[in-house]
N, C-alpha and C positions, 0 to 999 in steps of 0.2 A: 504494500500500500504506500509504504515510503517514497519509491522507487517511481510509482507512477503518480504522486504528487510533485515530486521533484523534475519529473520530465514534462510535466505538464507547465510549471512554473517558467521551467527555460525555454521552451518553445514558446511559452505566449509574449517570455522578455526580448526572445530575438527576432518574432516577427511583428513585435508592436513597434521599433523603431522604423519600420516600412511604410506605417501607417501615413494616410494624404491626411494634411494639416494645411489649416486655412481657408478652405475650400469654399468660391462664393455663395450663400447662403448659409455658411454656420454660422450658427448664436454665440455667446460665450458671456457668462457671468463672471465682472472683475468684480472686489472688495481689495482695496487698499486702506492704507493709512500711514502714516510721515509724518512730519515732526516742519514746524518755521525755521527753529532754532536749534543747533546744536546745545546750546549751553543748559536750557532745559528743557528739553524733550517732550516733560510728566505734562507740563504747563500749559506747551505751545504746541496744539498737534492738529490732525485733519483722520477723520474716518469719510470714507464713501463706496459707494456702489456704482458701479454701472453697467449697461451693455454694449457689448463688443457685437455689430454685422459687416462678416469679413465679404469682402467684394474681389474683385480679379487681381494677379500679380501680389497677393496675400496683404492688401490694404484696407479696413476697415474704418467704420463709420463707428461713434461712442458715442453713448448719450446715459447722463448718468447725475447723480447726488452726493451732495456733498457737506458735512458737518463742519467746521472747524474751528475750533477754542484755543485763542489766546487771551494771553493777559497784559496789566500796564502796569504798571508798579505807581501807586502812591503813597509818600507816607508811611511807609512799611503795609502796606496792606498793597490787594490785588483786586483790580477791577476787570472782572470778565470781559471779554469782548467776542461777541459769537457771530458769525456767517454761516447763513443756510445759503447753497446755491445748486441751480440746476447748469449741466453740463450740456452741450451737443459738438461736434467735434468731426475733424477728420486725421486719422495717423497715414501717414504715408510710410512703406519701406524705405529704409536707406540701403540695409546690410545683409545679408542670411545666410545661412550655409543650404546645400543644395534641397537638405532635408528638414530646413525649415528647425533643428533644433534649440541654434541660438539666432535672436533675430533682432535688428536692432532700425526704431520706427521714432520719426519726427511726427509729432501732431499738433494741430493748428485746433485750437476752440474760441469758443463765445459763447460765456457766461451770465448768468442774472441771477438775483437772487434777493436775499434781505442781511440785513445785518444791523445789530442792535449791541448795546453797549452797557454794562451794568444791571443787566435781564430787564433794561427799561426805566430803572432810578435813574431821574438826576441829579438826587441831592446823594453825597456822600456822608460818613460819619461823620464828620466835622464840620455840616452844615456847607462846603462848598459844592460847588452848583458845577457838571459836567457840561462843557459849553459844543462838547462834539455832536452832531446829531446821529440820529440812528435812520433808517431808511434802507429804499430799493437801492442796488447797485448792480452795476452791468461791466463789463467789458470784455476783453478780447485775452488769449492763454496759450503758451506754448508747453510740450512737453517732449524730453526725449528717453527713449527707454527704451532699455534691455528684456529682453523678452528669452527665458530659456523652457523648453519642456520638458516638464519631470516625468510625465507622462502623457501617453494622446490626447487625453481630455484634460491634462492639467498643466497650467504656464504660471511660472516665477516669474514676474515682475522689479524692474528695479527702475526706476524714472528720481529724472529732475524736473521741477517745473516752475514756469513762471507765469504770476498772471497779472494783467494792469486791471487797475478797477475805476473804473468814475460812479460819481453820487457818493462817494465816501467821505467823511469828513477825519478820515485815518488816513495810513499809509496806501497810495494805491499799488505801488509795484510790489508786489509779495511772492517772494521764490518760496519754494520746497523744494525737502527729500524724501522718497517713499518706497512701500516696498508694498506687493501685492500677489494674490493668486486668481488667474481665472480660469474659469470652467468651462472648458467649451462641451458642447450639446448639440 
């Protein structure tokens, strides 16, 4: 019974690297997450989701959500600053190997969303008054990323990103680091 688990095991691991990857019409479920800031991580981070529809020459369309939590330091104390936003997107290849294992894709988006500051107080503890506003905010995002496959339906992700934002009364250009898995289906 060993014997025929074990052969069964290797044949499925040497004929799933033959597997077609990319193919126009797959779906693929990403979930990533990344960090603003090196310096703390815990504090400054982004969760999201989205979907991947790959289309010819292994380039897909994204459209996808986006959580992410930073902070401002005053005072010794920390004031939340939160962005929801919705993603749409196109990645282009740059790089691949023949079998599509490691792959590496420039993408162009444009973003909206909302973002709020202090979950909506403007008065701080000490009675001073947040003069930044909260509101819709829109712009345009690039990203580039490393794409490896751990298996046929499963990709490692490793992206940089940068996004400019107007209607903010914060910082608009905001890079990240991130790392992710998606599911192709």
């Amino acid at each position: 019974m060993k014997k025929l688990i074990f052969t069964v095991l290797v044949l499925w691991l040497v004929t799933s690297g033959y597997a077609q990857r990319m193919l126009p019409g797959q779906m693929g479920l990403e979930v990533s997450a990344g960090t603003f800031s090196a310096d703390s991580p815990h504090k400054n981070y982004f969760v999201g989701v989205a979907l991947a529809a790959m289309n010819k020459r292994g380039n897909y369309q994204l459209y996808g959500a986006e959580y992410s939590h930073r902070y401002a330091s005053y005072k010794g104390t920390n004031i939340p600053l939160e962005t929801f936003l919705g993603e749409a997107g196109y990645s282009f290849s740059l790089l691949a190997d023949r079998k599509k294992a490691v792959a590496f894709y420039a993408a162009i988006t444009g973003v909206g969303g909302y973002e709020t500051i202090n979950h909506g107080n403007d008065m701080l503890f000490d009675r001073a008054k947040i003069l930044n506003d909260e509101g819709f905010v829109y712009g345009a995002g690039g990203r580039l990323s490393c794409e490896v496959y751990l298996f046929d339906s499963m990709v490692l992700i490793l992206q940089g990103r940068a996004r400019m934002l107007w209607g903010t009364s914060l910082e608009q250009f905001r890079p990240s680091l991130g790392a992710g898995l998606r599911f192709n289906f």
